[in-house]
Each structure stands twice: as C-alpha cells, then as structure tokens.
N, C-alpha and C positions, 0 to 999 in steps of 0.2 A: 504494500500500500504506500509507497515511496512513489507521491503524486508531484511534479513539479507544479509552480506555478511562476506563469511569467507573465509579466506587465509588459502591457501592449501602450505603447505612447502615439503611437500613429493609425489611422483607421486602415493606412496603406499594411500595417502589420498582421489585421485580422484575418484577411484569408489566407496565411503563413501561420497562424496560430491555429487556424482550423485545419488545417491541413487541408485547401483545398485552393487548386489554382487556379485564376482567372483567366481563361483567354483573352485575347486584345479584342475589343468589339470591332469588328467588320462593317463597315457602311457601306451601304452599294448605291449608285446614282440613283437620282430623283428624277426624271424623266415622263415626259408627257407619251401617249400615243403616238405622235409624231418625231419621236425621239431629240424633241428638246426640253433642254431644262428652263423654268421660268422662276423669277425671283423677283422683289421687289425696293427699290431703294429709294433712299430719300436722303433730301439736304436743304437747310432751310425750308420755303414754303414748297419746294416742288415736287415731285411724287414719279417716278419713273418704273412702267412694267417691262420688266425687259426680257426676252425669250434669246438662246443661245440653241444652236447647233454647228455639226461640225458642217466646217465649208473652206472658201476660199477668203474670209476675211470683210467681206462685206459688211458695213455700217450702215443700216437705213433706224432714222429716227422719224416719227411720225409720218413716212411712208416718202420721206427723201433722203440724201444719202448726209453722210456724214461731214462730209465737204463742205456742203449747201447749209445744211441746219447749223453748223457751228462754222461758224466764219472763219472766227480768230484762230490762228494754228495753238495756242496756249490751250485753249476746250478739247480740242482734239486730241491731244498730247495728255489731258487731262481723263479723257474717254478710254485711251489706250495702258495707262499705266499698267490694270491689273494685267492685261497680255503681255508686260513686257517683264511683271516682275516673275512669269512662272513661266517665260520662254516658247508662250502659243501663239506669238504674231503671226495673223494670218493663217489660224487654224479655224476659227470659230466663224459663223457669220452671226451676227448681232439683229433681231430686230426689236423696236424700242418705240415705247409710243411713253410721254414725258408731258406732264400739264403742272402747271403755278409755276410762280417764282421766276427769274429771269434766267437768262442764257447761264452766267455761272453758276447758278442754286441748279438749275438743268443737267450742265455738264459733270457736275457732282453726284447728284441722282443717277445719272447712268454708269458712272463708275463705281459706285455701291451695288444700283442692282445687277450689273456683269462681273462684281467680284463675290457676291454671294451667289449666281448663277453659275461662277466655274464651278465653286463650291460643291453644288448639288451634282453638276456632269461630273468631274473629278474630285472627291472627297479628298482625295491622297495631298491635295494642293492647298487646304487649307490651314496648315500652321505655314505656309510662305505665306500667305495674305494675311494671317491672323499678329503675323511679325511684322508686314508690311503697312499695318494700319488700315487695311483696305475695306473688312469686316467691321470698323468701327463707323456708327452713325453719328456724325457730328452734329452737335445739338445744339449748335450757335444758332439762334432765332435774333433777328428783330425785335429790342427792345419796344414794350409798347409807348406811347407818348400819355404822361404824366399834366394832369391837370395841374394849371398856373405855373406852367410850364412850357417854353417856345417848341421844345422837341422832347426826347425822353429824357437827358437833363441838364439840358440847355437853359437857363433861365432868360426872361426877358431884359434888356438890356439896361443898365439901372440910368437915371440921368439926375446928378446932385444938382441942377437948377433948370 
C-alpha cells in the first residue's frame, strides 16, 4: 500500500498524472460546397464577406477587381499582406463584397477576412498569422462627439474679451 502522491502544479501535468495521453487535435478545413472557405472581417465601421479558393490570384471586391476598387497601391499592399506573410501569392482567388466605413477601414476589412479565410482552407497556417497580427481585430473606432464640445474633445475656442 506504498501509494505515491504527486502534486500536479500545471493543468498541462494532469493527463501525465493520469496516465493518459493527448493526441494533438486535428483540424480539417472549413469549406463550402463549392470548395471555398468564407470568413468574415472587420475594421472600424466596415464589415467585409470574403470567400477564398484556390486559383490564379484574382482580387474582385464588390464585383470589380482589385486595381479599380483600391486605387492607392498602399490598400492593395495592405489587401495582400496575409499572402505574402505565409508565401501563397497568387494561389488563392479572392472574392469580397465590403460595405461602411471608407476605403482604409475597407482595405483592413478584407485583410482580416482573407487572413481568417486562409485560416479555415489551411489550419496548419494559423500561428504565422496569429504571430503576424493578422487574426487580431482592431478595435480603434471613432470616438463619438461629446456635448459642449467642438469634436470628441476639442473644446470650443475660448476668447478673454
């Protein structure tokens, strides 16, 4: 009757103390009938559905292309990060329909929902984006505007006579 006991300091120790071992959980893609994965992002006020399959690269946002819908080469550059941080340039085609907020709160929306969209087609790829920041929702909103007050806290301009 020479029973050990041992203290367990980590929840990671319990299933070593039970004698029993975890296998690593398996994720398998999230995929539509059409064998794309869809996902959702946002930034600021804007809201972006974005569908991803494999293809030749193609960017259409609200049913024009990438080009055309983001003018500035900075948006586009800003559209592309997640493919360049896990090396699928021009594997995926993109398509993305994107409402509120202006062209940058936009082009941040579809880099959120195409970096949680690799996600779901490729699980194996989510701690490079999850290190790359890319998985995080940035939550900087527009301050609202404050009564007796010019802007949200801006006061009105004072005048000593």
């Amino acid at each position: 009757m020479a029973e050990e006991s041992q203290t367990i300091t980590d929840l990671s120790e319990l299933g070593a103390a039970a004698g029993v071992e975890a296998p690593a959980p398996i994720t398998e893609p999230k995929l539509d009938a059409q064998g794309r994965a869809y996902a959702t992002g946002k930034r600021k006020n804007a809201v972006a559905r974005v569908w991803i399959k494999p293809g030749s690269g193609r960017v259409q946002i609200n049913g024009r292309d990438a080009e055309t819908y983001f003018a500035r080469p900075v948006l586009r550059m800003i559209i592309n990060q997640p493919f360049d941080a896990v090396n699928r340039k021009d594997q995926f085609d993109v398509m993305s329909t994107v409402t509120g907020g202006g062209l940058s709160g936009q082009a941040g929306a579809v880099r959120h929902g195409i970096s949680k969209a690799l996600t779901h087609f490729e699980p194996e790829l989510r701690p490079v984006l999850k290190q790359g920041g890319f998985l995080t929702r940035d939550s900087r909103v527009v301050e609202r505007k404050k009564y007796g007050k010019r802007k949200a806290r801006r006061s009105f301009q004072f005048s000593k006579r």
